[in-house]
N, C-alpha and C positions, 0 to 999 in steps of 0.2 A: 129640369129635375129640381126638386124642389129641397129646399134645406135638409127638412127631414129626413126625407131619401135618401141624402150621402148621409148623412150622419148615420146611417142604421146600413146602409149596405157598403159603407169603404172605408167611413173615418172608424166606426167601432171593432168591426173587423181586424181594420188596421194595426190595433192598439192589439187587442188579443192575442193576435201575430206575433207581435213584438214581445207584450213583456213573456209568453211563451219560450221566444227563442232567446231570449235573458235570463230566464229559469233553466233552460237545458244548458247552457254555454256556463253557469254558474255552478250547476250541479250534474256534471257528467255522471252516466251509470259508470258504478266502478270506482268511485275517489273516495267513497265514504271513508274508506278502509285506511290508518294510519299507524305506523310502527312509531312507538315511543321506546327508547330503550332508560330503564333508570337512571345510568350512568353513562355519559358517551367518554370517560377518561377512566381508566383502571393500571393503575401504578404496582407493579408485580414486586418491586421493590430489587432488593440484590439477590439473585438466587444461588445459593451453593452446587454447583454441578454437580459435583457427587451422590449429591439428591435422589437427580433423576427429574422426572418433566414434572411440572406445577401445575395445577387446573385450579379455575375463577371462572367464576359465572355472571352475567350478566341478565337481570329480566329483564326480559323485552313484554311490551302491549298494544294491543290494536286495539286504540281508540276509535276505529269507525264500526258502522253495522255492519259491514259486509266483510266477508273471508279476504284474511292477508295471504297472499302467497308469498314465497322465499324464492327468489330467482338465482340468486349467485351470492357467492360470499368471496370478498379477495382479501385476503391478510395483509397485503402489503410488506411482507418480510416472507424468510426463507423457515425462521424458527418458532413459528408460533402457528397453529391451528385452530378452526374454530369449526365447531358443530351447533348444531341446533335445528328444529323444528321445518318443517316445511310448508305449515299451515298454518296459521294461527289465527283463532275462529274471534267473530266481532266481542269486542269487550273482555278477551281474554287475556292470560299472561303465561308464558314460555320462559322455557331457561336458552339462553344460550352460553356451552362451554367454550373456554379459551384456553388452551393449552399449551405453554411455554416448552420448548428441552434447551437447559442451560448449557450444554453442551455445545450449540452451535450460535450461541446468542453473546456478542460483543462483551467485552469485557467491562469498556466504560458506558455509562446508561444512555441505552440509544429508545428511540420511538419510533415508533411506526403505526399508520395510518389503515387500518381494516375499515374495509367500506361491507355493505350488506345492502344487496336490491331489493327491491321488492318489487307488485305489479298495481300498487299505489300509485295515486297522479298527485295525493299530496306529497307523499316521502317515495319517492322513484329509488331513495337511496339516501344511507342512514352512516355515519362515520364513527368510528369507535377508535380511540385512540388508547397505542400499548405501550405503556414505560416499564423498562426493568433493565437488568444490568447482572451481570453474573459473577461471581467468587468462583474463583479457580482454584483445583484441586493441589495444587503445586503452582509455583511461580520461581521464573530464574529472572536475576536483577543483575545483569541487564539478560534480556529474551536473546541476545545474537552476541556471539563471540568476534567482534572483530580485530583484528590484531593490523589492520592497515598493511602500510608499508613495509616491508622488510627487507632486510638484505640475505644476500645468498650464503647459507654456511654458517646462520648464525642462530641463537637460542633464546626463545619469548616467554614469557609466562604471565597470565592473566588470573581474575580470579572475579569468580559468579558465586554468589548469594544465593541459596535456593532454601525456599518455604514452603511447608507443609501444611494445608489448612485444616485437614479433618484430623480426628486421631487418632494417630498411625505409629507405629515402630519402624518411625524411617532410619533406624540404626542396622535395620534390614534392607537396605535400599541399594542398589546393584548397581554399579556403572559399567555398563558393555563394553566389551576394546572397542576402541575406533576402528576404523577399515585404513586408520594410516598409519605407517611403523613410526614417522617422527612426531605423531598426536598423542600424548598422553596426560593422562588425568587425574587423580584422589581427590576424596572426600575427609574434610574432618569438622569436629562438632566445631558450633557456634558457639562462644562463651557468653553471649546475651540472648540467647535462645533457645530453648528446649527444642522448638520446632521447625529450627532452622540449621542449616550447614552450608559449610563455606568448602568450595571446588575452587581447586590450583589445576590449570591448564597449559600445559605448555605444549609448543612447536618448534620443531627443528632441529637440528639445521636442516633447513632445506637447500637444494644443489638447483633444482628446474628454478626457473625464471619463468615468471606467470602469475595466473588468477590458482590461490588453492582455497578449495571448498570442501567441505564437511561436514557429518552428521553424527553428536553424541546421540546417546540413548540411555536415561534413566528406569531402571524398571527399578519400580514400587513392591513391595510383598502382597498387596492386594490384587495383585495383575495388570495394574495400569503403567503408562510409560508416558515421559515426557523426554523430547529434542532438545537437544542444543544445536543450532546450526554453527559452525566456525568456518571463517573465512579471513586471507588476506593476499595481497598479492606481493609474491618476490622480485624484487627491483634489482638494476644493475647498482654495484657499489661508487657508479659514479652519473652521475644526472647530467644530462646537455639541457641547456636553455637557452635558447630554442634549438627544438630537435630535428627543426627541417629550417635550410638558409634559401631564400629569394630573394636574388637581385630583381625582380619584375622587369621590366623594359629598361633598356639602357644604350647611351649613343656606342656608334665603334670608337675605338681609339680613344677607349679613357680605360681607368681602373678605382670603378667605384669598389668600395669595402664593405664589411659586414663583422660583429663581432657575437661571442657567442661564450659562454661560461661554463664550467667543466665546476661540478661541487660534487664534497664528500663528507661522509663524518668522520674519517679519520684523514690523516697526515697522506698525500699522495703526488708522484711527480709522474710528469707526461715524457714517457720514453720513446717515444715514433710518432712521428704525423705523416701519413702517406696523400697525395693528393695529385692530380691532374696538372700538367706542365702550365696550364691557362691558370691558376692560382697559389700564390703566394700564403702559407700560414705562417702564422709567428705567435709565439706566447709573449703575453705582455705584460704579465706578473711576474714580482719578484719574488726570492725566493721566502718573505715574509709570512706569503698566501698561501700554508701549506695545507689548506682544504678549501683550497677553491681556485680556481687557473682561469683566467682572460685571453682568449685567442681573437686574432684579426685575420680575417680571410679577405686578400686582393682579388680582386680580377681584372688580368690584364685583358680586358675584351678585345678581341681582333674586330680586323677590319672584314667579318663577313658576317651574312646573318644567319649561320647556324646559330641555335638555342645553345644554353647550359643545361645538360643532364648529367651531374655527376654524382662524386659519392667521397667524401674523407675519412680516412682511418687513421683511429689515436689506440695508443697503446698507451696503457699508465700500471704504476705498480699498482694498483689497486685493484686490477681486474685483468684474470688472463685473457681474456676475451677483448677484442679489437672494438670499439664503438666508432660506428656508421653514422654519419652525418651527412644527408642528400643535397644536394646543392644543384638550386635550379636558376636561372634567368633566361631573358631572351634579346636581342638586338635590332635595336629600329632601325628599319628600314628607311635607304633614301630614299 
């Protein structure tokens, strides 16, 4: 076969082939088409809630010949919505709205990342970024009433800052009773503030021992209300440290020790220690430590390997209630 031969029937061929399937692989049907949006960042800024929801727009453009389609839009957040178009024809331009409700949008300025598909092979997917941050209609400084620790029988009182952002006749402002008889509350003016007032909260005495929780309730004369959550928990008037004693392993026929401290905030003496014939307690403080006692706890271990499961009971003037203290170890075996 003669030179010219291939050259006209495999090598030219060849090449046609190619730069062919480098021209389709370059230019797929369908990619013409591309979503430009003006701005991919839009700053909503701080929005007053009371408002009500904000709307911004964004144009968007298809820079290709061929029709953009709109496949999905994902906001990226819970408080922001966006609409827009579902077509957008070659070389045109579209609004797309974005619609904020300050209501359920963070208080300090957060972002969030909206994406928008399309059925483009150059822009499959176009990112729009949302900053904003929201003014609240009312703010209490501090947001939660805690009152911590307390003792049983005895009388707290705190006190929250509340402000009023929009303008209101908050000298109409309603504090609901609590749901507790020993939670109560008043309002009076702010003397650096027109649109601020200062809340005295007090609790107690409370008798239960435990977690107590609760809910104020501000109503506004426009009809809106704000929480107070309060919460603290009632403590014994006198603290073990440590509240539970382990010997862990130990030989027979010794009597290792363990000590353990009895505190209070006021002046208190330990009237009864009840305890297990296997242990020895003693107070080791003198009578200097009148808010705070030292005990030593012996164990005479025997000679078997039953474990320690017990329990000691202290009586002090400071609490009619008896404090339980467990006491565990166990004994090695020969």
């Amino acid at each position: 076969m003669s030179k010219r031969t291939i050259l006209t029937l495999i090598i030219i061929p060849a090449l046609l082939i190619a730069g062919l399937i480098l021209v389709l692989v370059n230019n797929p049907p369908g990619t013409t088409a591309e979503l430009v949006l003006e701005q991919q960042y839009i700053d909503f800024g701080t929005l007053p809630e009371w408002e009500g929801p904000i709307t911004r727009s964004v144009i968007a453009r298809n820079r290709g010949k061929d029709t953009l389609r709109i496949q999905g839009i994902h906001t990226g957040c819970s408080y922001a919505t966006i609409t827009g178009p579902d077509v957008i024809q070659p070389d045109a331009e579209e609004m797309f709205q974005i619609t904020i409700n300050p209501e359920i949008l963070p208080t300090d300025e957060t972002s969030a990342t909206a994406v928008i598909y399309t059925d483009s092979l150059k822009t499959p997917s176009v990112a729009l970024t949302i900053v904003a941050a929201a003014k609240r209609f009312a703010v209490l400084i501090p947001d939660t009433c805690e009152f911590g620790n307390i003792r049983p029988e005895t009388t707290h009182r705190k006190h929250i800052k509340l402000t009023v952002n929009p303008p209101l006749n908050i000298s109409e402002t309603r504090l609901l009773p609590a749901n507790h008889p020993k939670l109560t509350w008043q309002m009076t003016p702010d003397p650096d503030a027109d649109n601020s007032r200062l809340i005295a909260i007090q609790l107690g005495p409370l008798r239960d021992r435990g977690r107590f929780a609760s809910l104020l309730t501000l109503a506004f004369p426009n009809g809106r209300t704000l929480t107070l959550p309060v919460t603290g928990e009632v403590v014994a008037p006198v603290i073990v440290q440590p509240q539970t004693l382990s010997y862990r392993m130990v030989v027979p026929d010794t009597q290792p020790s363990l000590e353990f401290v009895l505190s209070a905030e006021t002046p208190f003496e330990v009237l009864k220690v009840t305890s297990p014939a296997v242990l020895d307690v003693s107070v080791m403080n003198g009578p200097h430590k009148q808010h705070q006692q030292r005990l030593k706890v012996v164990w005479r271990v025997p000679n078997a390997s039953a474990p320690l499961r017990e329990e000691i009971r202290i009586l002090t003037t400071a609490d009619p209630k008896p404090i339980h203290i467990p006491v565990y170890g166990f004994i090695q075996k020969d």
